[in-house]
Every structure is written in C-alpha cells, then in structure tokens.
C-alpha positions as CSV (number, residue, x, y, z in Angstrom):
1,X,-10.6,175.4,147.6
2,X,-8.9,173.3,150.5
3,X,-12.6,172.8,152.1
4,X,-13.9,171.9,148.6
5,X,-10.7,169.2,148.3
6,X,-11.3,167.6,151.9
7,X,-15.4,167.2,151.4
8,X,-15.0,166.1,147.7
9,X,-11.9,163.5,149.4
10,X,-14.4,161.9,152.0
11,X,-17.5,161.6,149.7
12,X,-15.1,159.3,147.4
13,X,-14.1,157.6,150.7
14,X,-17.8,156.7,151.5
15,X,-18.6,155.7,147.8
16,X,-15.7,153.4,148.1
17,X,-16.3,152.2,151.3
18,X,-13.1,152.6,152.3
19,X,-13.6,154.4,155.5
20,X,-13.3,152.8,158.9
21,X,-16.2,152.5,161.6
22,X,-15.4,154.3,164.2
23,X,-15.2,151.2,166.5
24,X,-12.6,149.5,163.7
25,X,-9.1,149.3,165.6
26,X,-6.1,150.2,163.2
27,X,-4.5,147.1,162.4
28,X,-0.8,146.5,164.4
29,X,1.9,145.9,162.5
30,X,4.7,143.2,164.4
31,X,7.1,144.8,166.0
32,X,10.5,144.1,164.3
33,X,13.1,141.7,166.2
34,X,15.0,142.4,169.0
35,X,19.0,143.6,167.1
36,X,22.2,141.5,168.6
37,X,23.2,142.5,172.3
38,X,26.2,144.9,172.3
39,X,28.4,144.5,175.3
40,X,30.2,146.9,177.2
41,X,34.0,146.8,175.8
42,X,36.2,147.9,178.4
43,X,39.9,149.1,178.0
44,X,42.9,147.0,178.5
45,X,43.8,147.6,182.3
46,X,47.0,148.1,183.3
47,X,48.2,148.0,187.2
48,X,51.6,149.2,188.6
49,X,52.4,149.0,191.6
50,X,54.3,152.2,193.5
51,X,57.3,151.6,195.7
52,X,55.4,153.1,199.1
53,X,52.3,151.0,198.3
54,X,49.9,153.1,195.9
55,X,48.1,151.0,193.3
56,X,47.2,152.9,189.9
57,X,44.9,150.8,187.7
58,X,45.3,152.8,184.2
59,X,42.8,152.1,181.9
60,X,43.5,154.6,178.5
61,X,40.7,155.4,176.2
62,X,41.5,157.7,173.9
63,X,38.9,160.0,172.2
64,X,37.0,161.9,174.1
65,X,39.8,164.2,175.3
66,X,38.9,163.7,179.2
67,X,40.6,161.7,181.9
68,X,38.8,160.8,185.1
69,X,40.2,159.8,188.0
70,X,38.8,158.0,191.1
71,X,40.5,157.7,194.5
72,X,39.1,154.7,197.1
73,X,40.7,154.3,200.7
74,X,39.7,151.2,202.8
75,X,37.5,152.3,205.4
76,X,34.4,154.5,204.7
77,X,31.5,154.2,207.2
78,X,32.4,150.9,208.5
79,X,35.3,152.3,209.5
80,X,33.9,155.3,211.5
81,X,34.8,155.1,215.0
82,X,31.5,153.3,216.9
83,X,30.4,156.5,218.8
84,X,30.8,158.9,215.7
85,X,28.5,156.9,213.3
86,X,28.9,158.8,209.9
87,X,32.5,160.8,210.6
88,X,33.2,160.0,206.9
89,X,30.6,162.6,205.9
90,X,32.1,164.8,207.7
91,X,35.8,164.0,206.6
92,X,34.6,163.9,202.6
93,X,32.9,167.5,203.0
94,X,36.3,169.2,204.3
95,X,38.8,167.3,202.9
96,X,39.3,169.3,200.0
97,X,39.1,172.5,202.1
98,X,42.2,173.3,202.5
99,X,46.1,171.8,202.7
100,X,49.0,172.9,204.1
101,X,49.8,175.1,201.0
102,X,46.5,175.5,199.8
103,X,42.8,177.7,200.9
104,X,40.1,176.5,200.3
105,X,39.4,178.2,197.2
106,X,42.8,178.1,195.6
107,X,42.2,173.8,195.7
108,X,38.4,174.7,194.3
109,X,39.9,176.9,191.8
110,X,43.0,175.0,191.0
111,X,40.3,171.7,189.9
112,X,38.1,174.2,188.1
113,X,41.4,175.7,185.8
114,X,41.6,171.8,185.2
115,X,38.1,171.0,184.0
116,X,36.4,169.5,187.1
117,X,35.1,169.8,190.6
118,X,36.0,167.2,193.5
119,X,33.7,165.5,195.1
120,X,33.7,163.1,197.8
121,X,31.3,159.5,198.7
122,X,31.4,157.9,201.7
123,X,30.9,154.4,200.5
124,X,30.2,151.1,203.3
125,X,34.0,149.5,203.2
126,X,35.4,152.6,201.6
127,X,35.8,156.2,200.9
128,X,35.6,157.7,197.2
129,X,36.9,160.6,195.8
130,X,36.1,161.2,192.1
131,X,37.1,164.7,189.4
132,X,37.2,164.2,185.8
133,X,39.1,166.9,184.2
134,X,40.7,168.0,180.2
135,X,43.2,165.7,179.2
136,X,45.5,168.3,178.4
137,X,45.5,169.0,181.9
138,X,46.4,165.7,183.9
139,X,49.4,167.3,185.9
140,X,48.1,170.6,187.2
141,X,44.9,168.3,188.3
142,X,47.4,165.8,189.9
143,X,49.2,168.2,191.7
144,X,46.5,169.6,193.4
145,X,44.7,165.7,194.3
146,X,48.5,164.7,195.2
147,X,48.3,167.6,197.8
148,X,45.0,167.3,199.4
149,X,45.4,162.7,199.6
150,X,48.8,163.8,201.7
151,X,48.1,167.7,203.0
152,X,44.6,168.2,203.9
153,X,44.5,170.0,206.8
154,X,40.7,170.8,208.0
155,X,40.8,173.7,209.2
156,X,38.8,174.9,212.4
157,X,36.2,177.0,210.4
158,X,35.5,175.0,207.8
159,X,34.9,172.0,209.7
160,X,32.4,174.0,211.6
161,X,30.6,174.9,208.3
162,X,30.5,171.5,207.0
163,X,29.1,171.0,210.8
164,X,26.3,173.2,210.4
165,X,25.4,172.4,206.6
166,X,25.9,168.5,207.6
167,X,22.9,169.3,210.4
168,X,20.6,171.0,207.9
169,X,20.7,168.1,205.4
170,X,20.5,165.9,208.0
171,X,16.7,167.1,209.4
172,X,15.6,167.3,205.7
173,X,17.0,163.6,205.2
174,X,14.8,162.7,208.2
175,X,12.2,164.3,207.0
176,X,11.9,162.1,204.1
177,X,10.4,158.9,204.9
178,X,12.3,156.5,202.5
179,X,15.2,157.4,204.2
180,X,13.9,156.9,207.8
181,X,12.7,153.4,206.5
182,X,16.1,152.6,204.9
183,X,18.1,154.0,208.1
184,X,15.9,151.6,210.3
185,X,15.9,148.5,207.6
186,X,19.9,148.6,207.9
187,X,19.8,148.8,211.9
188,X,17.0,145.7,211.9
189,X,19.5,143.9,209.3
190,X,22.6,144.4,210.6
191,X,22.3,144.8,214.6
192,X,25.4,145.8,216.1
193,X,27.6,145.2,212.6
194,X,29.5,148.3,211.5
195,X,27.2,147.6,208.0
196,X,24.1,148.9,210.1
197,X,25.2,152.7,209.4
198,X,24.0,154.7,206.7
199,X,24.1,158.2,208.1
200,X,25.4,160.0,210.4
201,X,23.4,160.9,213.5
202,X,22.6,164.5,214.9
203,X,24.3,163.6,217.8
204,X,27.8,162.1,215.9
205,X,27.6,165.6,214.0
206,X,27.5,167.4,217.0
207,X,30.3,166.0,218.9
208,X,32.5,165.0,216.2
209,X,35.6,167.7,216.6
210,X,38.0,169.0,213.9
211,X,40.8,167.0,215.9
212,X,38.9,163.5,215.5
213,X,38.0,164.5,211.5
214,X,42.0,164.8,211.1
215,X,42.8,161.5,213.1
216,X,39.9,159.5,211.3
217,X,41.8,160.8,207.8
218,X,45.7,159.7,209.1
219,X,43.9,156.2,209.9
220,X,42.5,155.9,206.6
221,X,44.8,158.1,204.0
222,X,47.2,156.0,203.3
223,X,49.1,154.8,200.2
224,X,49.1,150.9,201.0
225,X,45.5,151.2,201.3
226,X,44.6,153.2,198.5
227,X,43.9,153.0,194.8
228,X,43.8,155.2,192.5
229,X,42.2,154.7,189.1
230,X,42.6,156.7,185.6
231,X,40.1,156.3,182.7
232,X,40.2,158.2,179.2
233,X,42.8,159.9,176.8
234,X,46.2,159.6,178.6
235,X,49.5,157.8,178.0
236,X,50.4,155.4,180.7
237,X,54.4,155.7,180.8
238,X,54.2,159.3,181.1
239,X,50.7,159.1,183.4
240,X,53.0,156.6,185.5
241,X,55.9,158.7,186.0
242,X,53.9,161.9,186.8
243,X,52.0,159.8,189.7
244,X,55.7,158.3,190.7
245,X,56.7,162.2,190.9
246,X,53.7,163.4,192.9
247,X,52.8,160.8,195.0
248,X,55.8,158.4,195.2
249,X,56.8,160.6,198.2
250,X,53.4,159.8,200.5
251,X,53.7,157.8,203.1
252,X,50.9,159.0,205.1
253,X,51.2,159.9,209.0
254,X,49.0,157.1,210.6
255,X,50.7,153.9,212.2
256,X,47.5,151.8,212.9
257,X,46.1,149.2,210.2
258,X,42.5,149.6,209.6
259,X,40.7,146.2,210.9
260,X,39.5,144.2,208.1
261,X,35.4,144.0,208.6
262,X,34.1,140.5,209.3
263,X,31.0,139.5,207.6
264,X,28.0,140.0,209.6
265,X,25.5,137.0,211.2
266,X,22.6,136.1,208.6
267,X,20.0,137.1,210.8
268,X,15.9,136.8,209.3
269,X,13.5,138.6,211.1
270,X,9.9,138.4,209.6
271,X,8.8,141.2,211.1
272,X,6.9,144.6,210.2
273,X,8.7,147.5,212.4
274,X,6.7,150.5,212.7
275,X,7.4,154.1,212.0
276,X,4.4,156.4,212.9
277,X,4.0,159.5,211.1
278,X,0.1,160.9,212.7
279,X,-1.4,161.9,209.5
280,X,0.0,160.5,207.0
281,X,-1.6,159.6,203.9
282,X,0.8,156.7,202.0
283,X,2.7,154.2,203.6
284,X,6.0,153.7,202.4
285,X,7.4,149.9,202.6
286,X,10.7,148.8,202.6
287,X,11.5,144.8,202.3
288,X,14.9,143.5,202.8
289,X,16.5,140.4,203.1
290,X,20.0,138.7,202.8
291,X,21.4,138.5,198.8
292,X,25.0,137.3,197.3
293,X,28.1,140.1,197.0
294,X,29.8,140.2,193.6
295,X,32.1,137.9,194.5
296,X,29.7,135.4,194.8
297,X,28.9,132.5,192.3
298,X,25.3,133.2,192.5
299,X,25.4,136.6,191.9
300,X,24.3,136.7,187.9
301,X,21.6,135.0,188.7
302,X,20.3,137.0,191.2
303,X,20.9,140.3,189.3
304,X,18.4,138.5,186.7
305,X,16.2,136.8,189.4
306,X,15.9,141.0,190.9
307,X,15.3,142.2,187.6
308,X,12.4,139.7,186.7
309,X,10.9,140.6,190.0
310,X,11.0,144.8,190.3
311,X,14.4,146.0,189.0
312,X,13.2,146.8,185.6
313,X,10.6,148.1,183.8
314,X,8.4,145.4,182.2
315,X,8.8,143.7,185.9
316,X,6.6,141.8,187.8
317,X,6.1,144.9,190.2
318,X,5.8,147.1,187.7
319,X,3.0,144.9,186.1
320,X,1.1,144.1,188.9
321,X,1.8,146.5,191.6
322,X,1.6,149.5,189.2
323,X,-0.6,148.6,186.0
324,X,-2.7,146.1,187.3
325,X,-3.9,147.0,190.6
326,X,-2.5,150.5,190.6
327,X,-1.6,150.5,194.1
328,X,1.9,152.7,193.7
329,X,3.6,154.3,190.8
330,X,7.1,153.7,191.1
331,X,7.5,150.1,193.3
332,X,10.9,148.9,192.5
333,X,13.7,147.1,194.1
334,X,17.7,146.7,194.1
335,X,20.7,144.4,195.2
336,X,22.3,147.1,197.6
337,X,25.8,146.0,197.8
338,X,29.0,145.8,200.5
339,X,31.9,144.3,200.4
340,X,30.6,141.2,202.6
341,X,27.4,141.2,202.6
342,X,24.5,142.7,199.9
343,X,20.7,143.2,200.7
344,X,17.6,142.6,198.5
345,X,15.6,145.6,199.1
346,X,11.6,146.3,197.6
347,X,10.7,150.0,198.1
348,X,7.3,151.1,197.2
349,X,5.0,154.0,198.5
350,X,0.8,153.5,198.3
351,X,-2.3,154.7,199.6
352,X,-3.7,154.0,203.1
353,X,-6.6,152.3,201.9
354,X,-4.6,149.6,200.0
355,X,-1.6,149.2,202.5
356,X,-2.5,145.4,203.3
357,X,-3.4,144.5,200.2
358,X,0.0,146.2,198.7
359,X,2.1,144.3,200.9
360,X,0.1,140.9,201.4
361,X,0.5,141.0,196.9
362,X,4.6,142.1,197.0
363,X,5.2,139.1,199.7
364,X,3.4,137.2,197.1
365,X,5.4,138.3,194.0
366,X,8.3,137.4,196.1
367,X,7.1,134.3,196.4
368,X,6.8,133.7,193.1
369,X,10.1,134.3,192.2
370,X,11.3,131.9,195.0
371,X,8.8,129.0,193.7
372,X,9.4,129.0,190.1
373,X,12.2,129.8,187.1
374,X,11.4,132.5,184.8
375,X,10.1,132.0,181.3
376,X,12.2,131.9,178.1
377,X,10.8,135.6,177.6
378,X,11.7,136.9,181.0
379,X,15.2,135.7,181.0
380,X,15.6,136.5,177.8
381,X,14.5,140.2,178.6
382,X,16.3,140.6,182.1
383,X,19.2,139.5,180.3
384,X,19.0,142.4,177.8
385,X,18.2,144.8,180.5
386,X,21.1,144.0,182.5
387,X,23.4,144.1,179.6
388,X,22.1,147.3,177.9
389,X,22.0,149.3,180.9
390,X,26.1,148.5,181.4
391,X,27.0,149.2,178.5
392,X,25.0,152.9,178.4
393,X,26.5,153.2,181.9
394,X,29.9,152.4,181.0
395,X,30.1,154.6,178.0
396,X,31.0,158.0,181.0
397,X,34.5,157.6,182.1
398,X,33.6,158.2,185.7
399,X,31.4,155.4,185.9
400,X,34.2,153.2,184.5
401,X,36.5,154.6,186.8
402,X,34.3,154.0,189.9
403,X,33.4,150.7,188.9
404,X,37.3,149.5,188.7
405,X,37.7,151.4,192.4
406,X,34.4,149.4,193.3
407,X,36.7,146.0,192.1
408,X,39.4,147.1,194.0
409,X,37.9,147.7,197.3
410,X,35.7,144.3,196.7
411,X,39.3,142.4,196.1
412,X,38.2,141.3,192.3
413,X,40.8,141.5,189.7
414,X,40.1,145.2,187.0
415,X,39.4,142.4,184.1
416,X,36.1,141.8,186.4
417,X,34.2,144.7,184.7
418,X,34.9,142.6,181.2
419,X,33.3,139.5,182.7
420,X,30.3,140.7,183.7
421,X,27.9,140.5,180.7
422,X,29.5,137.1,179.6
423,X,28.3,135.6,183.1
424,X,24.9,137.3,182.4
425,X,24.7,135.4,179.6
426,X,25.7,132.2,180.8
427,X,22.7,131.8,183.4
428,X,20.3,129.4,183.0
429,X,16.8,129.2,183.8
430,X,17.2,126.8,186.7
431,X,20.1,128.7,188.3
432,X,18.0,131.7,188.6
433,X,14.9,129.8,190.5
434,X,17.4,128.5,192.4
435,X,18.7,131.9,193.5
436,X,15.3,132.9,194.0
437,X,14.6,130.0,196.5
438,X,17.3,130.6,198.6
439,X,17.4,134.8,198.9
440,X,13.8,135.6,197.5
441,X,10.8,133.5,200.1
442,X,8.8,136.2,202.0
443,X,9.4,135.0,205.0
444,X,13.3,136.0,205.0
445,X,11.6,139.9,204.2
446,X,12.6,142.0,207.7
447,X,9.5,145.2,206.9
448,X,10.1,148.4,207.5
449,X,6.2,150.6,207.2
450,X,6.0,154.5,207.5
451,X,2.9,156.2,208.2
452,X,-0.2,156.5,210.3
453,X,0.2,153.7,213.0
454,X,-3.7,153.2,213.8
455,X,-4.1,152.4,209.6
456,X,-1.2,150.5,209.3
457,X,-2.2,148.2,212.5
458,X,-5.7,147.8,211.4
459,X,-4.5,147.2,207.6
460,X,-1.6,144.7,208.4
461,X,-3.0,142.6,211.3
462,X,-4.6,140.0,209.1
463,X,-1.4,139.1,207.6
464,X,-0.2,137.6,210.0
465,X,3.4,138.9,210.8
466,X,4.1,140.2,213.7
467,X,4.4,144.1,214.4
468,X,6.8,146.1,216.2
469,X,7.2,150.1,216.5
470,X,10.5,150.7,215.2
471,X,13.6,151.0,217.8
C-alpha cells in the first residue's frame, strides 16, 4: 500500500509539473539578521589590601555554587635565573608536593575533599596557580593553598620525579615541530631578553637541584608580590577575614626584590631561519613580528586588524590559504602577549610542493592588511567575534579569575576586563589600517620554516629573503 501511495504521489507530481529538474538548485532562503551583541557582564570587583602586602581582588558571583581561585607571583620564566632557563616548570610541578605539615598526597587529597585539583602555569612575567573548588568548602581549600604559598617544601624525591617526567615531555615537545619553530621564533625575537624563553632546556632540567627550586620559590613567594583572586558564590567580609586568618601571618623568607623586566629592543629581522627535518613531508611556518600589549592604545584595533587577517574563522587565511588554494587546513594566527612586549604570530603547516607559494601568498595577505582598512562587513564581523568569544569565555569562573590575575600582573586596574568590549566597539575603520601599517608589513615577519632543507631552499629562493639554518 505504501509503494502504491509513493508511485500514485509522483505520477500527480509529473501531471502537475511540479517536480524539479534535476539540475534546478533549491531556492535559498535569506538568512535572518544578525541578533544584538551581548557583552560579557563582569562582577563588581572588590580589592583589599592585607597588612603584610597580599592583594585579594574578590569578585562574588553567586549561582553556580563554585568559587575559583587564582594565585599570580611576579616572576615566572623571565624571572628564572639565566643559566636555568625554565626553573619555573620545575618549581610549578613540585610545589604542591609537599609542605612542612603536609605529603604529597594528603595536599592532593586535602584539594580533592574540596572539589578541585591544583595546577600550576608558568606564565612570561609571572607564575599562576589556579583550583576551583565547592563553595561550601572555601576554608578547608584555603587552608591547604595558605600552606603550600608559605610551606612548600620540595622534597628531594619528588623533585627528582618531576626531573625525570619534566625530561620525557620535554623530547616529545621537541619532537613536535610547531614547538621547535616557536622555541626558535622567540630566540630570533627576543635575543638575549629574558622574553626569549619558552621552555626549559634538557640541560637546565638536568642541573637544576632541589636547593635552587626552593631558593627560586623564596625569591618569588612573597605576599607583596602576590595576588590572589576569588570568583563565584562567596561572601566577601567573611571571604576577607578567613584570608586575614590564613594568610595574614606570611611574610615569606626571601629578602631580594625581583628586578622589574625592561622592555626588550624592537628588533625586525626579515629573515627565513631554517630547521631541517631530512624527510619531511610539510613545512610548518611560523611568522612573527612586534604587536601592542594590552596596555597599549592601539591594542583594540589590532585584536580586530588579527582577526580580519587569520584569527577567526571567516578570515582572510582561512579563505584563501584554506578554501581557495587549499594549501593548509588550519593556518591561523594570534597576538601572543607579555607584560612588555606582545608578538603577532601566523602559524600554518602545508605540503612541500606548495611551500613557496604558501608563504610568498601569507606575506601577501599580510600585506594587505597593512595597505588597506577593512570593509564595513569585516569590521563589523571581527567585532562580533571578538565580543562573542569573551563573553562565552568569561561565562567559567576560572577564566574570569585568571583574566583579573592577568590585569594584575599587567598593572591594569580589575574594572579592565569590563572595558574591553566597549573599546572593541569604539574602533573605527581607519584606526585598524592604521594598526595594520605599523605592526602588520611583511617585511617586519622574522620566519621560522621546519622541514626538508633541500625543498625548502629550492622552494623559498625566489622570494627573495634571505635564508639562515636556525641557531
């Protein structure tokens, strides 16, 4: 009977003519408009001020029945004395194993019973320490992060661990080349600036000694030059008054400031550096050049000028690079951030055959950006993605939390994070061809290529830059 419905059902199609050919496209029905932007709304800030130094920037939230803290100490990899480049892995990976009342697995466990895990970032200017845990169970989770900030006491064995492990994940990092052309980019960058380390070494790992972990955390543990921040459900009088009880007493053990860290030189050099890899089938790029920090005016309109050019999907990397020509799948780039200084970086992996041709059309897309303002369109589009992506961001406690410790260590006031989308929305057309011009030309791109050295020599000599193996 179903058969008999279908053929009878067509054969009334065709008397009716109502069928379409099969080359007839459906018609497309407009798509409906964009609906308002909706901005991040962050919570009222509040900052006290502890008598022995320790700033708390409180944010409450209530609702979701979570609290999340983050720590951030001045210091980080910049920091790191110059023959152990990357101590502050080291130092973050045993720093919550063990105190001077604590094992190991009694702090582990004592974070866990609270709803969270601690984990540790080594940051440029800074070093981060992040646990969200149950509202209901702020005080047994300060207690324990009160006693590792002022108590850790890495011990012997686990420092060795953390030695071994740190070893292991170092050879697979170096396996990967992304990371060897970032490591590298930084160096070519940066020179002899602290900013010019992103890893540790094999060798710092090697030598560094449980002795020099614990002097490296006295130097940088300190209340004056810490913050910590607290985001979600609390109250801020009683919040206050248990941090005045736990930490109030910390005072830390080291007697040396920390050196501020200068801003580096503004160094461009146009040049490709070399990685060989024999056999390789891809070349990875990276391109990097010299773009604003947050606290600069320009900033906004480089975010939008970066996300017209390859940080969004919809951008002109994405179009080109990936639709168009089909040269890599995921080409993208990012405003890689410090304190004093940030870096425009293009990262994109593609086929030997197309190496020149990738990089001789990326220089040219950068170009572009640096010659011209965006259309109504674009703007109007970056502007959405830079707001909507905040806002999604912003809705975990932890990312609010580390953003206001980002502020912090930047020296920008917490009410910062509030700004942001209304300076988004302020930029004009001109203002972002302007930003363009001055951070965007292809000839302030330093190169980094990874791969076969005989294809990327024969593929990259006809553009004219010149080519270096990599230090």
């Amino acid at each position: 009977m179903k058969t008999l419905l279908v053929v009878l059902m067509l054969m009334l199609g065709l008397a009716a003519g109502t069928l379409p050919s099969a080359t007839q496209q459906p018609a497309s029905l407009p798509l409906p408009p964009y609906g308002p932007i909706v901005p991040f709304h962050p919570p009222e800030v509040m900052v006290k001020k502890l008598a022995n130094g320790l700033t708390l920037w409180l944010a409450p939230r209530a609702g979701f029945p979570k609290v999340s803290f983050a720590v951030a100490v001045r210091g980080g990899m910049s920091a790191d004395p110059k023959e152990l480049p990357g101590l502050s892995y080291l130092l973050l990976d045993t720093i919550d194993q063990g105190t001077k009342v604590r094992s190991a697995r009694q702090v582990a466990d004592a974070f866990q019973a609270a709803g969270g895990d601690l984990y540790g970032n080594p940051l440029a200017d800074s070093d981060l320490l992040t646990v969200s845990v149950l509202a209901s169970k702020i005080r047994p989770a300060l207690l324990v992060l009160a006693d590792v900030l002022q108590n850790a006491s890495f011990p012997d064995s686990q420092v060795a661990l953390a030695k071994r492990n740190e070893e292991d994940a170092l050879a697979a990092r170096e396996a990967d080349p992304s990371f060897l052309a970032s490591r590298t980019l930084a160096k070519a960058i940066f020179g002899n600036h602290p900013y010019s380390v992103i890893a540790q070494t094999q060798a710092s790992i090697l030598r560094a000694t449980p002795s020099e972990v614990r002097e490296q955390y006295e130097r940088e543990f300190r209340p004056g030059a810490a913050v910590l921040v607290a985001v979600g459900d609390f109250d801020p009088i009683r919040f206050t008054k248990t941090a005045q009880e736990l930490l109030g007493s910390w005072h830390g053990t080291g007697t040396t400031t920390l050196p501020a860290v200068k801003p580096p030189p503004n160094q461009s050099d146009h040049t490709v550096f070399l990685i060989s890899r024999p056999g390789s089938v891809q070349t990875v790029f990276m391109l990097g050049s010299r773009c604003p920090t947050e606290r600069d005016r320009d900033f906004e309109a480089a975010e939008i000028a970066n996300a017209v050019y390859g940080g969004m999907y919809g951008s002109l990397l994405f179009k080109e690079i990936r639709e168009a020509k089909g040269y890599s799948y995921s080409p993208r780039s990012r405003l890689n951030l410090r304190r004093e200084a940030g870096v425009l970086e293009t990262t994109l992996s593609v086929r030997n055959p197309v190496t020149g041709a990738s990089l001789a059309d990326v220089l040219r897309l950068l170009d572009r950006i640096a010659s011209s303002a965006p259309s109504s369109q674009q703007l109007f589009r970056a502007k959405r993605f830079l707001a909507g992506t905040r806002a999604i961001r912003y809705q975990r406690q932890a990312a609010v939390a580390q953003k206001l410790a980002s502020l912090w260590i930047n020296g920008s006031p917490p009410d910062e994070i509030g700004q942001e989308n209304k300076k988004l929305q302020q930029v004009t057309a001109s203002e972002v061809e302007a930003a363009g011009a001055r951070y965007f030309s292809a000839r302030y791109q330093t190169i980094v290529a990874v791969g076969d050295e005989k294809v990327m020599r024969q593929q990259l000599a006809p553009l004219g830059i010149p080519l270096k193996s990599a230090p």
